[in-house]
Each structure stands twice: as structure tokens, then as C-alpha cells.
N, C-alpha and C positions, 0 to 999 in steps of 0.2 A: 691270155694265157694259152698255152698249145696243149692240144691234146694228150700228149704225156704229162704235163705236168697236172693239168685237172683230174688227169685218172689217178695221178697220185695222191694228190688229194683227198680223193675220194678212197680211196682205200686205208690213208692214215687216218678219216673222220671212222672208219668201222672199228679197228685196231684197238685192242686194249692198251692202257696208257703205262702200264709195264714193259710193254714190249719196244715201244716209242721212246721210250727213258732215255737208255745207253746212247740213241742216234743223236735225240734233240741234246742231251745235255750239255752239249760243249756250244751250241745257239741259245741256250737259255740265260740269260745274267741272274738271276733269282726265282725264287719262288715268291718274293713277295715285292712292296714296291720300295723296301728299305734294302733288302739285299742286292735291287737291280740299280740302284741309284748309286749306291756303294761300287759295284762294280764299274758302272758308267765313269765314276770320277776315277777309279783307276786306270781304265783304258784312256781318257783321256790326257792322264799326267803322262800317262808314255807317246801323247804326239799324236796320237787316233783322234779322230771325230767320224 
């Protein structure tokens, strides 16, 4: 990993996880392991793996 990306890193591990929200939310498939699995079969009916 290069040095910018571990400094990023390291500064989204101090971050409050409000502030982190808006960024990740469109990388996150759920909050849990039923809403990410759900999602997973939908990306995949559209051709994605």
C-alpha cells in the first residue's frame, strides 16, 4: 500500500463514523449480513460479479 493511501487510512481509523457515512455509503451493500447478500444477488442479476 503507498504512502498515501495508509495515511488515509490512518486518518479515517481517528474520524468519527458520522462524518465517514455520506463517503462510504455508496461502498457499503448493508449494514448487516442479510441486507449485503440481498444486494450482492442484485448486482449480480444485472451481469456484475
Amino acid at each position: 500500500m503507498s504512502w498515501i493511501n495508509s495515511s488515509i487510512v490512518s486518518m479515517i481509523r481517528i474520524m468519527p463514523r458520522w462524518s465517514i457515512h455520506p463517503f462510504a455509503k455508496t461502498y457499503v451493500a448493508g449494514e448487516s449480513v442479510q441486507e449485503t447478500v440481498l444486494v450482492v444477488k442484485k448486482v449480480n442479476d444485472r451481469g456484475f460479479t
